[in-house]
C-alpha positions, 0 to 999 in steps of 0.5 A: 500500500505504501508503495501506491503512495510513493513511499519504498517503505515505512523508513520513507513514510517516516522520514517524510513524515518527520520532515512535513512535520517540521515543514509550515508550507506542505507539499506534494511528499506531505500530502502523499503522506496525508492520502496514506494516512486518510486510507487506512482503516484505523486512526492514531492519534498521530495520523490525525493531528498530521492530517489536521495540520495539513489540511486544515488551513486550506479548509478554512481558505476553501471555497464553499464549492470545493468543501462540500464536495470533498466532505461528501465524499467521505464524511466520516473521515471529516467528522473523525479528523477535524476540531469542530471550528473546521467542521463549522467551516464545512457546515457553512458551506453545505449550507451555502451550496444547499445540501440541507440535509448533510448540514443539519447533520453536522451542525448537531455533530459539532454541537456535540463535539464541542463545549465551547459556547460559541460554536454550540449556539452558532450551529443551534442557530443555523439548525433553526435556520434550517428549520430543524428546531427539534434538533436544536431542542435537544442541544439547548435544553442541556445547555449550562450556559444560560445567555442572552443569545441562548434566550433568543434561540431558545425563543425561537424554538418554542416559536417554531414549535408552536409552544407558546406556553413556554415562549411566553416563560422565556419572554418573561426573562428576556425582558428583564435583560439588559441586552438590546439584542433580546430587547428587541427579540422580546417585542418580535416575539410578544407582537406574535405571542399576542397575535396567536394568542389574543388575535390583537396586537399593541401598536407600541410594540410595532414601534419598538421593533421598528426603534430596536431592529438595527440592533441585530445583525445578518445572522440573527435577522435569519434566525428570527426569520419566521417570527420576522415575516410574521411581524412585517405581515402584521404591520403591513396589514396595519398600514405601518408601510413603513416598518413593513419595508424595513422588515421585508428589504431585510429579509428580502436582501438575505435571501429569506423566503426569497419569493415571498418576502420580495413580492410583500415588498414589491407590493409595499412600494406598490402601494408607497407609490413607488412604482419604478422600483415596484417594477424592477423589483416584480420583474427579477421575481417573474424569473425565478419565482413560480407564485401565480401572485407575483403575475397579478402583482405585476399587473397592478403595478404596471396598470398603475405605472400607465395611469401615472404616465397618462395622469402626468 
């Protein structure tokens, strides 16, 4: 076998494998040494750390194309090698090239591998990004760590759930912290708990959300995405264009729900009078969306936009 790798014998392997070592820029010998390695059937201790350190770096500069490949190409190998930050990595990718299956997967095997908090609640987040909020359940509920982001994601999951017994538990603690971040998440989740629950929503709470949302960022508006939507539905029907278009151009620019957090806003601007950009906005849905609305959507805007010209 050794010999497939271009090694005469186990003196050569060692030899190379002592000057890869002590080497920081690899090579073609140090890779050959890394193959050897990822073809037997039985991991030492040393041939993992080898392979991590020579893999790894190109792993964290890899693009999301190439990562995804390779990991599926041997998953097993991947998740037995590498630390859980490089793992990560990975999961991103999958995620980026939309293998969702193979990404829930490893983001609960990291969330398990590890103790370090962050990387837990980031790969929780991305499992309800994701939509596998049993998953991340099963991770928070052990959890000692009790922060505002843990709060915030284990909101989420009781949204998610439709447990909103116990959303309404959590939102009672979110409240009291001093976090703008779970400031705001409070008042998207109240303006939903009251919606489900009472079928009316306090307008004060509208605005809130509209004061605090800049206080989350990218990842967090995605994580939110669900209770989001809903919030931008509601203000929408309330006549809070305003707010509306925030929440929507938001989640709209993320790629969240893309067809339909797009429409809402091309018929937001529709209805602002901001029929340029309602038109431009529709036409890029009409290419990539299959809802029968965006059709209708698009014939309002337009009949709208040839009044206007005639009416000038």
């Amino acid at each position: 076998m050794l010999e497939r790798y271009g090694f005469k014998g186990e003196r050569e392997l060692n030899e190379a494998k002592s000057a890869c070592n002590r080497s920081t820029q690899g090579g073609t010998m140090c890779y050959r040494v890394g193959l050897y390695y990822a073809q037997i059937d039985t991991f030492l201790p040393e041939h993992r750390k080898f392979i991590s350190k020579l893999w790894q770096k190109y792993i964290l500069q890899g693009l999301p194309s190439i990562n995804s490949k390779l990991y599926l190409s041997n998953p097993s190998f991947f998740n037995n090698i590498f630390a859980p930050a490089t793992l990560y990595k990975i999961a991103m990718d999958l995620r980026h090239e939309g293998y969702k299956r193979e990404a829930v997967k490893l983001f609960s095997i990291i969330s398990k591998k590890t103790i370090r908090e962050d990387l837990v609640l980031k790969s929780v987040a991305n499992l309800l990004i994701l939509n596998a909020p049993e998953l991340a359940y099963k991770i928070l509920k052990n959890f000692p760590y009790k922060s505002d982001k843990y709060l915030i994601l284990l909101a989420e999951t009781y949204y998610k759930l439709l447990d909103f017994e116990n959303l309404k538990l959590i939102l009672e603690s979110m409240k009291k912290l001093p976090s703008k971040k779970a400031l705001t998440a409070y008042y998207i989740f109240k303006i939903n708990l009251d919606f489900f629950t009472k079928n009316s929503v306090d307008y004060k709470d509208l605005r809130k959300v509209k004061d605090l949302l800049g206080n989350l960022n990218s990842q967090e508006i995605l994580v939110l995405g669900d209770a989001l939507t809903k919030v931008g539905d509601i203000s929408f029907e309330k006549k809070d264009y305003e707010l509306a278009e925030i929440i929507f151009k938001k989640l709209y620019n993320l790629n969240y729900n893309k067809c339909y957090s797009g429409l809402e806003l091309a018929y937001i601007y529709y209805k602002l009078g901001k029929l340029d950009i309602a038109r431009k906005l529709i036409d890029n849905l009409s290419k990539i969306c299959k809802n029968p609305q965006i059709k209708l959507t698009k014939y309002l805007i337009n009949l709208r936009k040839t009044l206007a010209d005639i009416l000038k």
